[in-house]
N, C-alpha and C positions, 0 to 999 in steps of 0.2 A: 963877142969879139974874140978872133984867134979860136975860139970854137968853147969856149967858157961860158956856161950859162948856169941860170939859177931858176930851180923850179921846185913849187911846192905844192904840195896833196892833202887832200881835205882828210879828215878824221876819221873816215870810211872806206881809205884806200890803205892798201896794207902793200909797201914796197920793197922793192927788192933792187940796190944796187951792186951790177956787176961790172968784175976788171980783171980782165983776163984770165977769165972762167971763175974767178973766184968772186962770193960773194963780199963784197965791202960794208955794207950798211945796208940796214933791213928794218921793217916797223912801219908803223898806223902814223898817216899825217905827218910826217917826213917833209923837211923842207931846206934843201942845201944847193950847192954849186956845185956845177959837175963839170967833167973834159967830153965831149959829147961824139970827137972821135975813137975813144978809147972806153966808153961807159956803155954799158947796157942798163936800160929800165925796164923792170918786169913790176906793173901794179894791178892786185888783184880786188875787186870790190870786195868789202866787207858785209854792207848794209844788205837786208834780205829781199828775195827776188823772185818773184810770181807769173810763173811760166805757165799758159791756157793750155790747156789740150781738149781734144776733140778725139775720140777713137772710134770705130766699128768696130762691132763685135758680133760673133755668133751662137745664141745660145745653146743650151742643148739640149730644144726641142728644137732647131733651126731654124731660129724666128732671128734674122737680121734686127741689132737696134746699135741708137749712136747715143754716144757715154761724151758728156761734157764738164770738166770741171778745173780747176786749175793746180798745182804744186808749189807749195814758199819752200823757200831750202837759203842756206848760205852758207858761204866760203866758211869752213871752220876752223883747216887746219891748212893755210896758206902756199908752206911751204910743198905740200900732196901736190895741190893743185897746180903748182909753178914747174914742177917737175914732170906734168902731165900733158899738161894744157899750156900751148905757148902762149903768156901775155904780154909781151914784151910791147915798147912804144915804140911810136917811129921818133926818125931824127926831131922833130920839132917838140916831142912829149906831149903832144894834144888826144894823140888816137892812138888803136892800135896798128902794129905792123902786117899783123895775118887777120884774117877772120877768125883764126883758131879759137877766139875766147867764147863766140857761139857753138862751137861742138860741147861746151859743158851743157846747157840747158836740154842740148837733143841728146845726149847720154843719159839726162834722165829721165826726161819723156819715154824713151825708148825701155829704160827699166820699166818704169810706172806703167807700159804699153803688155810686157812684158805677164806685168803682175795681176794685172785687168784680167787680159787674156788668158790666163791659168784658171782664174775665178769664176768668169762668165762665162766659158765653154762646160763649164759643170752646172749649170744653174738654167732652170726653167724660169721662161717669161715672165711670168708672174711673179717670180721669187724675186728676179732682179729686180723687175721696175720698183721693188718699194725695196730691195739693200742699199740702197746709195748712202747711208750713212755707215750701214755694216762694212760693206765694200770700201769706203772708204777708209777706216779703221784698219780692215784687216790687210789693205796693201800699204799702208804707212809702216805701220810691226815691222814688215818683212821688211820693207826696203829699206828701215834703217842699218839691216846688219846684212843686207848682198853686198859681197865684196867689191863689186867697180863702183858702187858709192863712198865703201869707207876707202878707198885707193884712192878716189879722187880729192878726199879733203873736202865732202861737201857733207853737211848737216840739211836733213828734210824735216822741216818745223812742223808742216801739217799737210794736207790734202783734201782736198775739198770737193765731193761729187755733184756738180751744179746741177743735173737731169740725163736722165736715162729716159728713151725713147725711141718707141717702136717705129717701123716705116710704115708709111700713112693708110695702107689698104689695112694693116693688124692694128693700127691704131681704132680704125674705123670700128673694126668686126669689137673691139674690144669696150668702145665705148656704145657698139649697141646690144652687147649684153650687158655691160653695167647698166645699161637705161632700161633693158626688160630685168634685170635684177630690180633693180628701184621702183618698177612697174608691179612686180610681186610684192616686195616687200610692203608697197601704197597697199594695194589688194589684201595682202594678209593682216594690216594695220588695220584695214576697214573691216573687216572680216571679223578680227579680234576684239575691236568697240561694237560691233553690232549684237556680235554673240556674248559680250558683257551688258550690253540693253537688255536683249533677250534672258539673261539668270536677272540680271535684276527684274528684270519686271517679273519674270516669275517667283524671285525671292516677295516681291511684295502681295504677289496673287496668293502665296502659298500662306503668308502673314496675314494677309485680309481672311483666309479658310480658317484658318487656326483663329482668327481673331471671332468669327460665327459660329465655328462649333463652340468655342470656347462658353460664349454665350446663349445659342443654343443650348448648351448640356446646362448651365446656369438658370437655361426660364426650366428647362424640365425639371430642374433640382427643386424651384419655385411651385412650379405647377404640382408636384407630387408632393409636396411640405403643404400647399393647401388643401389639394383633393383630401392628405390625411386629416386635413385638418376638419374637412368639412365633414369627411369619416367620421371622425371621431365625436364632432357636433351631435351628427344624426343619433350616431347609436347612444350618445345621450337623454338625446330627445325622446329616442324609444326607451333606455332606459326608464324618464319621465313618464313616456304613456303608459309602459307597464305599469309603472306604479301608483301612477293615476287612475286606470283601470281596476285595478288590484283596491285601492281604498275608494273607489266606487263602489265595487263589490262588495267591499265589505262592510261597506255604509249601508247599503242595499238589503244587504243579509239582516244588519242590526235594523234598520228603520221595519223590517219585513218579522221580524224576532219578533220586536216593538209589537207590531199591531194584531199581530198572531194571539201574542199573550194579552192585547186590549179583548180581543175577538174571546178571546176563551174565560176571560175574566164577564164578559160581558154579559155571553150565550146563559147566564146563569140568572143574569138580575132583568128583573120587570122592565118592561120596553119600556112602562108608562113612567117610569122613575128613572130610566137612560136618558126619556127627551126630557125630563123638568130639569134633568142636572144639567144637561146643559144648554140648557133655553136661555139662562140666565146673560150667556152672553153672545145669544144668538143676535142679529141684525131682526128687525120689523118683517122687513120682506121675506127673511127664510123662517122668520116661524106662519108667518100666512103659506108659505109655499108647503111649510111641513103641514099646514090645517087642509090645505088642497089634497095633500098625497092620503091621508087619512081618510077624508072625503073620496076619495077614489078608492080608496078599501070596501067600502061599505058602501058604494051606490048603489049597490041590490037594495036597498035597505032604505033610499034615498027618494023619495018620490019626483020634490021640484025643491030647485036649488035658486036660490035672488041672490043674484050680487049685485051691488048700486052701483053706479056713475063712480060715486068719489071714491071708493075702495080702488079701484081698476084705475084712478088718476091718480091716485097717493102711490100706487106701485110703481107707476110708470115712471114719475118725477123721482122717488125712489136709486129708480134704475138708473137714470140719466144722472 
């Protein structure tokens, strides 16, 4: 009414009102009456704000790839920004008057465009596609202290590199050498379990060798602990038969002494008094054998000799 109104601003909007150039009243969440021909409103967001970007770039080996991720930042320091950036509302306080409040986020896109491109025209393919965390770090650093960020009043919270990615033909080349990379590395894995079969089984070829000589040289230790053994048996045994031989002999010697000195004792005394001695314990039969042999001395001598039936049967039964 008459041009009097009353408007008020959430906890997140930082105001500024003006009268006739001069600031009147200023501050977060603000909520009074104003003259709305004579008042300017300038409200700038506080809450923080997540601007996408998308950039190309070229590396440098000059492999085109496109960089996607986003920027949080916010109004820090209000009063930078109001002097900057016009935000002023229109007559009704709903909206603004210019677009000018979207020239903040493409001033820093444009930095953040800026910082990319300084980064990624010195960096080969390969090294980018896996910085996106580095990259993102090291253009945050900077761009907190480039001065048309701190002039404009605005704090950058963080930055976020969501994919980096090459154009589809270097995408291609590049995932068909990771797939012959992966191709090798299957091959040199199989490669490497085969040729670990192969020491093993010869580790056990070489155990099973070691385990036959081992026992080989063991029967020959055997085998030659008995041969000595039987060695030593024999020459025992010969030992033995010399010795046996040896008192053979010289039993042989004595029984042979023995009947030398019978023999010479003998040669001296009457035959006829040798057989009486010892008739005494002669057998029947060998003193008839000894009456034979005498009889056969003297058969010159002998004309006709009888011997009866039972003489010749007494011997025989004798003999049997």
């Amino acid at each position: 009414m008459f041009g009097v109104r009353y408007i008020k601003f959430d906890p997140t909007q930082y105001v500024i009102q003006y009268k006739a150039g001069k600031v009147v009243r200023e501050g977060a969440g603000l909520s009074f009456f104003y003259f709305a021909p004579s008042v300017s409103l300038v409200a700038l967001p506080l809450q923080t704000s997540d601007a996408p970007f998308m950039f190309e770039e070229t590396t440098s080996d000059f492999q085109e790839i496109t960089i996607q991720g986003q920027v949080t930042y916010r109004i820090k320091e209000p009063q930078k920004t109001a002097a900057l950036i016009n935000h002023t509302l229109d007559s009704t306080g709903q909206a603004y008057a210019t677009q000018d409040p979207e020239k903040l986020q493409l001033r820093i896109m444009n930095a953040v465009q800026v910082l990319t491109h300084s980064r990624v025209e010195k960096m080969p393919l390969r090294k980018t596609l896996a910085a996106s965390a580095e990259l993102g770090e090291s253009i945050i650093a900077e761009l907190a202290g480039l001065p048309e960020i701190v002039s404009l009043g605005v704090e950058v919270l963080g930055i976020s590199i969501l994919a980096i990615k090459p154009n589809p033909e270097t995408a291609r080349a590049l995932e068909a050498e990771a797939r012959e990379q992966l191709l090798k590395e299957a091959d040199d894995a199989i490669y490497i379990r085969r040729n670990a079969s192969v020491e093993h089984e010869r580790s056990i070829k070489e155990n099973e060798l070691r385990t036959e000589k081992a026992i080989q040289e063991k029967r020959n230790e055997l085998e030659a602990e008995q041969t000595a053994h039987e060695i030593a048996i024999e020459n025992k045994r010969k030992e033995l038969v010399v010795q046996a031989a040896e008192n053979s002999r010289t039993e042989s010697e004595a029984k042979a002494f023995a009947v030398e000195a019978l023999v010479k004792a003998m040669q001296a005394a009457d035959p006829a008094v040798v057989q009486a001695m010892v008739a005494g314990g002669i057998k029947p039969d060998r003193l008839i054998a000894n009456a034979f042999s005498e009889l056969a001395k003297n058969s010159e001598k002998i004309g006709n000799l009888n011997i009866s039936p039972d003489l010749l049967s007494e011997l025989i039964q004798d003999r049997n």
